[in-house]
TORDRENTI-668587 format. One record per residue (C-alpha): residue in three letters; z, y, x. Coordinates in steps of 0.05 Angstrom, whole numbers, plus 5000, padded with zeros to 4 digits. Layout:
BEGIN
AlaZYX...
This chain:
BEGIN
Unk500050005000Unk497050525048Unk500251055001Unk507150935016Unk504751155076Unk500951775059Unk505752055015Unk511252035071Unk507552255127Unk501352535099Unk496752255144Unk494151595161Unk497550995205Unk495851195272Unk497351915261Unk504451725227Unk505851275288Unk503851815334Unk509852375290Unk514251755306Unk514451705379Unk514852525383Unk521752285363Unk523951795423Unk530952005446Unk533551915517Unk539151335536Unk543951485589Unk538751215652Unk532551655617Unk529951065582Unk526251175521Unk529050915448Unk527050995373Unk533951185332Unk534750675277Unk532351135224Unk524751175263Unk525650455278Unk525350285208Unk519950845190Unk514550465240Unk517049875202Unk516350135135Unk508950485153Unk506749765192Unk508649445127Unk507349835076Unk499749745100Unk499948965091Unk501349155008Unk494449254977Unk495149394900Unk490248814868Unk489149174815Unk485449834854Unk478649474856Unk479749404779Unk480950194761Unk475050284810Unk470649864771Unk472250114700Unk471050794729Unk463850644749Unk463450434667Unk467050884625Unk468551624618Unk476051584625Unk481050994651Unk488950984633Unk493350744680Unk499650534653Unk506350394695Unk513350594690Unk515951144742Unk515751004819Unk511650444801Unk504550644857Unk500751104803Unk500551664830Unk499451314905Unk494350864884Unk489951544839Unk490851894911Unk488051314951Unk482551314899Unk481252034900Unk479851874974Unk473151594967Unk470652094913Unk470252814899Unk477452864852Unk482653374831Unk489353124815Unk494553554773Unk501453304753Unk502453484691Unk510353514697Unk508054254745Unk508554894703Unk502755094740Unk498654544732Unk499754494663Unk497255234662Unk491155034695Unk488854544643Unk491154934586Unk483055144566Unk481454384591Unk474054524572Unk473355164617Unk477454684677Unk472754084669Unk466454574675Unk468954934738Unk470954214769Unk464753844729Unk462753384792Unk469553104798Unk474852554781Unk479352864740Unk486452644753Unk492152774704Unk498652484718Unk504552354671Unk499052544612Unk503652254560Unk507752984562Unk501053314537Unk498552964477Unk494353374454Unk489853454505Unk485652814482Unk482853194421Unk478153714470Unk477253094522Unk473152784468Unk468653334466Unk468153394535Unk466152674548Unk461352674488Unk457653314522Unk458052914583Unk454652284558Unk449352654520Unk447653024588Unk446552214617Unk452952284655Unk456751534620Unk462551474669Unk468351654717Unk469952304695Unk477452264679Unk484151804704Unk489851964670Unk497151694702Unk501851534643Unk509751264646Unk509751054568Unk506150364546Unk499250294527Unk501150224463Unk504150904464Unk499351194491Unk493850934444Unk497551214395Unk496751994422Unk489651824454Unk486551484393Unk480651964391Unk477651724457Unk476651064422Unk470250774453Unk470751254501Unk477651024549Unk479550264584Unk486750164579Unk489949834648Unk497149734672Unk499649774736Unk506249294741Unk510849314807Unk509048844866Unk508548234848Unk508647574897Unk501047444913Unk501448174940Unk507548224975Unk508147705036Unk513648025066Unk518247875129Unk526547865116Unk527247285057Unk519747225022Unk519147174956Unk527347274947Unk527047874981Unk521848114918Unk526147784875Unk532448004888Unk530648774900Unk524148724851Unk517049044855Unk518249794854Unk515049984932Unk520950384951Unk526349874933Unk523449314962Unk522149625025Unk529049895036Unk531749775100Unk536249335076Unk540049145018Unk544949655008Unk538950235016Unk534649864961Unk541149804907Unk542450494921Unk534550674902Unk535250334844Unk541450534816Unk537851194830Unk532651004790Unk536850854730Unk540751414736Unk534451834725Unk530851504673Unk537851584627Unk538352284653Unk531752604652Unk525952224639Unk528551854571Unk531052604543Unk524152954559Unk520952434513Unk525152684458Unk530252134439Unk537452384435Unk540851834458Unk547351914496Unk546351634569Unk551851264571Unk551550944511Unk544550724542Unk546750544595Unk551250074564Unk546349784522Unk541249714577Unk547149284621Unk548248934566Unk539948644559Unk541948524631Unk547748054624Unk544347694564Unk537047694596Unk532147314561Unk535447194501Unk534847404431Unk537947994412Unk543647974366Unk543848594336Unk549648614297Unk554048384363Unk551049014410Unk551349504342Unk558949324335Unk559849374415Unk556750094422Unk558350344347Unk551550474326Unk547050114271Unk543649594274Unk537350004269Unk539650454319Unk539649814363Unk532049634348Unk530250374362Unk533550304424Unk530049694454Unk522549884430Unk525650574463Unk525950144536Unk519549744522Unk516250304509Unk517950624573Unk515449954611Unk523249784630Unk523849184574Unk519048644549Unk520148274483Unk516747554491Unk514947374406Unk516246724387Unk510146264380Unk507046074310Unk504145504285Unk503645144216Unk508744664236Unk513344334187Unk520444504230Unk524045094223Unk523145524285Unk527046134315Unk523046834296Unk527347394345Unk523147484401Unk526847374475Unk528248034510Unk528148124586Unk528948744633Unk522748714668Unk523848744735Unk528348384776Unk531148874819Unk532649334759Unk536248704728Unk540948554790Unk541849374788Unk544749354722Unk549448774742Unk551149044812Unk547648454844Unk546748614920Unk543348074956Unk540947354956Unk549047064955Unk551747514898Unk545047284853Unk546346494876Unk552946604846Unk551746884793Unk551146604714Unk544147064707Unk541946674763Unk536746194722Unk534446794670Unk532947234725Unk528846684755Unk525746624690Unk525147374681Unk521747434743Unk516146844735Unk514447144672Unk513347824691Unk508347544763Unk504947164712Unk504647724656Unk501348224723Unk495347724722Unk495047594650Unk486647594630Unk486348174583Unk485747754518Unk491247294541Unk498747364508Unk505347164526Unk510046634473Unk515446254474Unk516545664428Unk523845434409Unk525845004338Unk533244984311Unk532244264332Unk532144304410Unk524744344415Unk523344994468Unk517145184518Unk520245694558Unk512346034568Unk506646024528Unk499946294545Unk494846354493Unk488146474525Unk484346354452Unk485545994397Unk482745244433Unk486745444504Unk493845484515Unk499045304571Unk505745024563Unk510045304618Unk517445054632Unk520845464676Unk526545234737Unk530345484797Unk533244864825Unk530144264857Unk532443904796Unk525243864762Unk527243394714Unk524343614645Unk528643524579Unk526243194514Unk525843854480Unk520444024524Unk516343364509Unk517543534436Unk514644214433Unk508143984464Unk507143514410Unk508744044361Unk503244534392Unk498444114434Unk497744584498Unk491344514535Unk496444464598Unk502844274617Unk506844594680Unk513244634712Unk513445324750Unk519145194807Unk522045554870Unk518645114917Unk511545124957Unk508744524935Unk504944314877Unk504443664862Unk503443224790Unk509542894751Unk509942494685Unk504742514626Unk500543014654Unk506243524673Unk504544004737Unk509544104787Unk506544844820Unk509545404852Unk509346104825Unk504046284876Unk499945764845Unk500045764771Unk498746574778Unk492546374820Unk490545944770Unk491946524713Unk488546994751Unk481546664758Unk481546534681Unk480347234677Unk475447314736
């Protein structure tokens, strides 16, 4: 992720390395050192280059065929980096749209687009001005009439696609809808622990590449701390933070479970509806994902809540004051947040017509995953931590119930290799591999 980079140093690799060693200090014999802090910068800048965004040569392409791409992420997620490193290879203009000034600038949006016609157009955090989409339309209509069909705007939004649909429905036919989710495993390959290391302190770039621990909690608890302070208020809700705070520790501790509403209304004194507003508040904002139950004209009666998780990982362990690898081993979230975490790699590759389920009966039947690709193709996914791959009857009973196309058993391991009645050991490498290319 070059732009980790950029961003910090404003330059590229060599040139940051170079600002670096102006900043050797002298030992006591005149020999040359880095102080800790540069030490881990040349780290950070060496690594950060190894993380390319997967999804960069996707924006690029939807840009070459259609007037105006959405990118969709939650805050700190690589937007903004990933627009800049775009704006790179073409003639752009980005504004952030959270800048008095810039939101000055784009206030006659017709008269801006004409004096900067022959570029990208980059508008970050567009959800704040909603009604800018209305003139847009017009804009790109003129444009396509004069035989000009594509890349003319990228807006940078922190609210879900959904959301944003909602604001931006007059561009219909006109905008390609694409989200940007933290770094998930088949793009970091990471020194210092692997794949726990992007477990434990989750995707967002400047957590996981903390110096350590301790630095990366302390980002994230950052992190939370604004979203309940400033970021969830300009949107308009008045919630109290605290009580969201609560409420959000509280998905945390019961992660990927249903939500019982009455329980967490009694708890913080609110209503129940209070409570509903409150989670399509955080999934809205890209911070919570419900997971609907799967359904199918079966004869058994089948649990309808959908199972809520905090999305990423780190942000989970956050909420719980996990610090590292030991405190998470020991911990009873230990298997959700492994289960948290394989859905939301797998949900980053997800084909764009695919969608997430779950399947669980009063009866003991459950599939912890289910991905519908189309109405003939879907995968039954059971989801474990341990080396203990042994799979429970309730497991062999759902896939009778629903007849999945194919059977896995995502673990911790490397390996994949095949078990009983045509059940897939893989790793989580692996099955998103094989996710991926159903799209490609």
């Amino acid at each position: 992720m070059r732009s980790a980079t950029k961003e910090k140093f404003g330059g590229n690799q060599s040139s940051a390395l170079c600002d670096l060693k102006g900043g050797l200090e002298k030992g006591p014999k005149g020999e040359k050192f880095l102080p800790n802090n540069l030490a881990f910068l040349i780290f950070d800048v060496k690594f950060a280059y190894m993380i390319e965004r997967k999804i960069k040569e996707k924006v690029e392409k939807r840009l070459s065929e259609v007037p105006a791409v959405a990118l969709m992420g939650p805050r700190q997620v690589g937007k903004t980096t990933l627009a800049l490193e775009i704006a790179e290879q073409r003639p752009s203009i980005y504004l952030d749209l959270e800048n008095r000034l810039d939101i000055q600038k784009i206030r006659n949006i017709e008269d801006f687009h004409a004096a900067n016609r022959d570029k990208l157009i980059i508008l970050d955090e567009v959800q704040r001005v909603p009604e800018i989409f209305a003139p847009i339309r017009g804009i790109i209509d003129k444009e396509r009439r004069a035989g000009n069909r594509a890349g003319h705007f990228l807006f940078l939004g922190s609210a879900s696609i959904e959301l944003l649909k909602q604001s931006s429905e007059t561009l219909a036919g006109r905008i390609s809808y694409i989200e940007l989710h933290p770094i998930n495993a088949l793009e970091y390959s990471g020194p210092l622990g692997g794949i726990n290391n992007l477990w434990v302190r989750g995707g967002f770039p400047d957590s996981l590449l903390s110096m350590d621990d301790e630095a990366s909690l302390a980002w994230r608890h950052d992190f939370i701390k604004t979203y309940l302070e400033r970021d969830i208020p300009q949107l308009g809700p008045r919630v109290p933070a605290t009580t969201l705070e609560r409420f959000w520790m509280m998905l945390a501790h019961g992660q990927g479970t249903t939500i019982n509403a009455s329980k967490l209304a009694s708890n913080l004194e609110v209503s129940n509806t209070t409570i509903s507003r409150y989670i399509d508040l955080l999934a809205d904002l890209l911070l919570v994902r419900k997971v609907p139950p799967f359904s199918a004209n079966i004869k058994k009666r089948l649990v309808k809540s959908p199972l809520v998780y905090v999305r990423d990982s780190g942000i989970t362990h956050a909420l719980l004051d996990i610090k590292g690898v030991n405190d998470l081993l020991g911990h009873p979230v230990l298997g959700k947040s492994w289960e948290g975490f394989v859905i939301e790699n797998i949900a980053s590759v997800l084909p764009q017509n695919a969608n997430l389920f779950y399947y669980r009966t009063t009866g003991g039947a459950e599939i912890d995953l289910i991905i519908e690709f189309s109405v003939r193709e879907k995968w039954a996914i059971e989801i474990k931590r341990g080396p203990n791959l042994n799979i429970q009857r309730g497991f062999f009973e759902a896939c009778e119930d629903i007849n999945p196309s194919k059977k896995f058993v995502v673990y911790s391991g490397a390996d994949d290799f095949p078990l009983e009645n045509g059940i897939s050991a893989v790793s989580l490498a692996s099955i998103m591999k094989q996710v991926e290319k159903k799209g490609s």
